[in-house]
C-alpha positions as CSV (number, residue, x, y, z in Angstrom):
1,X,-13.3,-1.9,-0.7
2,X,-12.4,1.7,-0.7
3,X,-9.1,3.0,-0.3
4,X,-9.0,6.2,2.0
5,X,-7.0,9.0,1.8
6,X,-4.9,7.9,3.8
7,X,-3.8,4.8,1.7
8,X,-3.7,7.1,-1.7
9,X,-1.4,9.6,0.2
10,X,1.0,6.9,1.8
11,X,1.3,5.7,-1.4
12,X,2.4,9.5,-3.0
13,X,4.7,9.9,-0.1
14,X,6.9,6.9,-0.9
15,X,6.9,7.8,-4.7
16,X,8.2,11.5,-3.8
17,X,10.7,10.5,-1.5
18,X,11.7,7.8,-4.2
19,X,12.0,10.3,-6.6
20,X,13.8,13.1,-4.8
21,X,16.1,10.5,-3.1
22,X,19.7,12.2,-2.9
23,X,21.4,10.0,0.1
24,X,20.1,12.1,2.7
25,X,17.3,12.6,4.5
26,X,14.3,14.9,2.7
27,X,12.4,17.2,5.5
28,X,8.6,16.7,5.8
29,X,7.6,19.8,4.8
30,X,9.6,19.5,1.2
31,X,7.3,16.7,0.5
32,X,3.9,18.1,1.6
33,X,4.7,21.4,-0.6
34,X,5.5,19.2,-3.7
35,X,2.5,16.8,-3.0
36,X,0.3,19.7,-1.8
37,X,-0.5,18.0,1.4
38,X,-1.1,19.4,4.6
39,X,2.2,19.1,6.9
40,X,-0.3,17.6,10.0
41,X,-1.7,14.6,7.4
42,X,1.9,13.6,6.9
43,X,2.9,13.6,10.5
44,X,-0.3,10.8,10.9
45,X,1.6,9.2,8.0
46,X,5.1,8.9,8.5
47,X,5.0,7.6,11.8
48,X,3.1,4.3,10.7
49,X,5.6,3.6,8.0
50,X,8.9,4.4,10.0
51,X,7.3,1.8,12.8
52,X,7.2,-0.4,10.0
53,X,10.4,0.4,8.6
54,X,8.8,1.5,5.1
55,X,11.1,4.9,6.4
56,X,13.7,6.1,8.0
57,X,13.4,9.1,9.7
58,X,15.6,12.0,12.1
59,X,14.3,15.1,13.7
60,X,16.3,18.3,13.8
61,X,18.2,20.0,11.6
62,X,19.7,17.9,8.8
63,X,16.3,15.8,9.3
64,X,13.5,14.3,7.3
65,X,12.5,11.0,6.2
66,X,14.3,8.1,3.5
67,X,13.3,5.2,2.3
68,X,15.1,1.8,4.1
69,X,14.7,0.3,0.6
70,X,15.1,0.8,-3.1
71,X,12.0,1.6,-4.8
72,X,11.8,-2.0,-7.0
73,X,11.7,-3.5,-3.2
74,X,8.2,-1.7,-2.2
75,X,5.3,-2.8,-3.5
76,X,1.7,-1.0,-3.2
77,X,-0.1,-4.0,-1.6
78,X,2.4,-3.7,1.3
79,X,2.4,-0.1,2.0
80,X,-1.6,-0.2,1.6
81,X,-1.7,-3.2,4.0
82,X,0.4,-1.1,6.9
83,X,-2.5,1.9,6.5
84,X,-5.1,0.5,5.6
85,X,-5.2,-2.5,7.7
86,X,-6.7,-5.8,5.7
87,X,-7.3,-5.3,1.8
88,X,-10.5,-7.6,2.0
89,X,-13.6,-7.4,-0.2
90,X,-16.1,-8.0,2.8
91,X,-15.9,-8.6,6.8
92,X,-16.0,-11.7,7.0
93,X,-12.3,-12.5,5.2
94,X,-10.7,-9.5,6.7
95,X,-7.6,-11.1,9.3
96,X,-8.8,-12.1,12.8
97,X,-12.5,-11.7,11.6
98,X,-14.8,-14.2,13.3
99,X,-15.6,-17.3,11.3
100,X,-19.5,-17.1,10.0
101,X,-21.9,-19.4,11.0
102,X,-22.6,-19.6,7.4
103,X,-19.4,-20.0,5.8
104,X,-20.3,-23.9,5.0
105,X,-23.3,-22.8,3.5
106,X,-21.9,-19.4,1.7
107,X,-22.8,-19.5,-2.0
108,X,-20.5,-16.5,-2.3
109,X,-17.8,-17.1,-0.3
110,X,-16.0,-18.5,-2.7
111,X,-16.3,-15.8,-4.8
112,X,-15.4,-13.3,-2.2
113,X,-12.2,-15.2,-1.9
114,X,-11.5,-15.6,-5.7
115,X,-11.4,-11.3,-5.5
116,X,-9.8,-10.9,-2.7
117,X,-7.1,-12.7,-4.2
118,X,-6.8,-10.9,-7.3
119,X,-7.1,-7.9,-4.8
120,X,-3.8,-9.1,-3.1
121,X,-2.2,-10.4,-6.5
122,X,-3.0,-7.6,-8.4
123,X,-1.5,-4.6,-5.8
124,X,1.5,-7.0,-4.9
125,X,2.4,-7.6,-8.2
126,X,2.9,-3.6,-8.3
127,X,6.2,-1.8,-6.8
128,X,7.0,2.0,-6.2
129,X,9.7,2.0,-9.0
130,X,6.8,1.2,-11.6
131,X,4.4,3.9,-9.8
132,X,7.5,6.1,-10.5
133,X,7.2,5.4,-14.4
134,X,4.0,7.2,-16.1
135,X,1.8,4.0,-16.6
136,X,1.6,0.3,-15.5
137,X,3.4,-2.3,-17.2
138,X,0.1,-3.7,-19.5
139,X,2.2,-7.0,-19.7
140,X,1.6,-7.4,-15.7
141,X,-0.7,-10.9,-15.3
142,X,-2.3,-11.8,-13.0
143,X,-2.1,-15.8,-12.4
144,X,-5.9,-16.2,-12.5
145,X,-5.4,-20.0,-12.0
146,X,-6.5,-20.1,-8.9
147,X,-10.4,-19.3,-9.9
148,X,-12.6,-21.9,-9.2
149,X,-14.3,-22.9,-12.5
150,X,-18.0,-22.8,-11.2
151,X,-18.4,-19.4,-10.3
């Protein structure tokens, strides 16, 4: 699993406009000259999260984009999820994928699940507000319970 560009700048859009956040809207192009991103990348951006109501956005004068939510509300796992589509480790678990002849006979299915898990756990256990502070918490688990013993 790779996350693209996309995903990493989605991701440093929502932190500036969490961070700049003064009540009103913030234009477009204030955010691609802080993030030093091109003003055409955010306009394949915002659209995706204002569909999804990640944003809130106006045109004209006066205009630009907000967050709907506070920044504690986000977390990375959902905004990844709306750009990146499915956050799965291989094909065959992504959502809608076709079940595998093989599955019954997978000897790493299991494991494929197990990370795509921890995957899901690990980026939904993470919100904007603590991408706004200069490191993860270290104290953020993980419930690793769910691991099947005999891998």
């Amino acid at each position: 699993m790779t996350i693209s560009t996309k995903g990493r700048y989605a991701l440093r859009i929502i932190i500036d406009l969490a961070e700049n956040d003064n009540g009103g809207y913030i234009p477009m192009k204030s955010v691609a000259q802080r993030q030093g991103l091109s003003h055409k990348y955010l306009e394949h951006i915002l659209p995706v999260l204002k569909q999804n109501n990640i944003v809130d956005g106006i045109h004209g004068k006066g205009g630009g984009y907000r967050l709907t939510r506070r920044p504690e509300e986000y977390t990375v796992g959902e905004i990844l999820r709306l750009v990146e589509g499915d956050l799965a480790p291989v094909a065959c678990l992504e959502c809608g994928a076709k079940v595998c002849d093989r599955v019954d006979n997978c000897r790493t299915i299991k494991m494929w699940r197990n990370l795509k898990t921890l995957i899901d756990e690990y980026f939904d256990g993470i919100t904007v507000k603590d991408l706004m502070q200069d490191e993860i918490d270290p104290e953020k688990k993980i419930d690793k319970s769910f691991l099947d013993a005999s891998l």
